[in-house]
Structure formats: C-alpha cells, structure tokens
C-alpha positions as a Markdown table, in Angstrom:
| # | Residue | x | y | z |
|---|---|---|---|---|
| 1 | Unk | 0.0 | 0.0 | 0.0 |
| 2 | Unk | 1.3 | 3.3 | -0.8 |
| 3 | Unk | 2.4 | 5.7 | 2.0 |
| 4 | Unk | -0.4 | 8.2 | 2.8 |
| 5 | Unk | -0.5 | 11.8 | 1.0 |
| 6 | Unk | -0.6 | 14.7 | 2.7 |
| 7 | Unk | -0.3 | 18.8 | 1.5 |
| 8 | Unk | 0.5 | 21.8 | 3.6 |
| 9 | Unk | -1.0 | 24.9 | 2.1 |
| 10 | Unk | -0.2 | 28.3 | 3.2 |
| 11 | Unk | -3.3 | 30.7 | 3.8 |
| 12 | Unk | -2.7 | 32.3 | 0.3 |
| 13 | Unk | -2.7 | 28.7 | -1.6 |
| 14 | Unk | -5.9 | 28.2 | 0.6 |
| 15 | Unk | -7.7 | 31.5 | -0.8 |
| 16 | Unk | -6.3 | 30.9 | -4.5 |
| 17 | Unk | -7.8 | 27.2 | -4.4 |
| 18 | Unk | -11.3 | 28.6 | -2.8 |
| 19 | Unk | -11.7 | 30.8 | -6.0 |
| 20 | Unk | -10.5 | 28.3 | -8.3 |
| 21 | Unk | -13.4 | 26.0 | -6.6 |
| 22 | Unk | -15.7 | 28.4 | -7.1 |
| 23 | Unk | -15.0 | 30.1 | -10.4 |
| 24 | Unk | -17.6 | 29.1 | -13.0 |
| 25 | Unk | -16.1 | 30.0 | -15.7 |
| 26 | Unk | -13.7 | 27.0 | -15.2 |
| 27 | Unk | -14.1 | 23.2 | -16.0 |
| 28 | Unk | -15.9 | 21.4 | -13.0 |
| 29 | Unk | -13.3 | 19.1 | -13.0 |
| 30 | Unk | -10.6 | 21.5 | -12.4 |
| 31 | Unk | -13.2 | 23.4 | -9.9 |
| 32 | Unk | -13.5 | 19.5 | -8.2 |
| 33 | Unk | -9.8 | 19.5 | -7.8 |
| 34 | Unk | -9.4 | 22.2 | -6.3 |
| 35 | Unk | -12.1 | 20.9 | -3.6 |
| 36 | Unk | -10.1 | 17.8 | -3.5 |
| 37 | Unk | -6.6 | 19.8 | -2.3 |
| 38 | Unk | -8.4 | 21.6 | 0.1 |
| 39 | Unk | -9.6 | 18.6 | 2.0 |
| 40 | Unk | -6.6 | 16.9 | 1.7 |
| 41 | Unk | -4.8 | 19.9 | 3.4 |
| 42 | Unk | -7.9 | 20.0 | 6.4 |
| 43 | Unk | -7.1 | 16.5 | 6.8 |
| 44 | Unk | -8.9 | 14.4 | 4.9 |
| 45 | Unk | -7.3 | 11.0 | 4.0 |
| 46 | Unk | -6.2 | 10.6 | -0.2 |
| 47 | Unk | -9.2 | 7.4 | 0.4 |
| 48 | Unk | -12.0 | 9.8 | 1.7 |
| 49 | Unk | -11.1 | 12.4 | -0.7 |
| 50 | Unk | -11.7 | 9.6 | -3.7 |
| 51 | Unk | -15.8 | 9.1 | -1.6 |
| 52 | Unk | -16.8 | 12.1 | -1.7 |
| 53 | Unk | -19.7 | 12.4 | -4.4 |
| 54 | Unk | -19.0 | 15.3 | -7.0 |
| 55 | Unk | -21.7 | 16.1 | -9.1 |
| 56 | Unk | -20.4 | 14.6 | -12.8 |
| 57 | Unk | -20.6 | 16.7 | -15.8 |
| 58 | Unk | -17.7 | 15.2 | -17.3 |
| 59 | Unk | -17.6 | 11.6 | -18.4 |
C-alpha cells in the first residue's frame, strides 16, 4: 500500500484554491480538484477524498 499523502497549504494557496473552486467559468473538473486539495490539506485521508460524491458533468 502506498504511503499516505498529505499537502501543507499556506493561507494564500488556501484563498487561491477557494476561487478556483468556485469560479464558474472554469471546467468542473478542475473546480473539483481544487475541492479535493483543500480537503486533503484540512485533513482528509487521499481514500476519503476519492468518496466524496462530485456532481459529474464530465464523463
């Protein structure tokens, strides 16, 4: 099994990946990605980060 990830973001990378999460002009999977770095960094694990349901406009 691969060793856990983990990512350290500093309050700026925080803000930047907040607007990228919410900026509609943007792909909703790079907007989901965004979400996913940002729960990684609060302390999700890389496996409860892959459960969370994203609504899927992309196939």
């Amino acid at each position: 099994m691969p060793a856990p990830l983990r990512i350290l973001l500093t309050p700026e990378e925080d803000r930047t990946l907040t607007e990228l999460r919410l900026a509609q002009p943007l792909l909703q999977r790079t907007r989901d990605r965004a979400h996913m770095l940002r729960l990684n960094a609060q302390g999700w694990s890389t496996r409860d980060c892959g459960n969370v349901r994203v609504p899927s406009s992309y196939g």
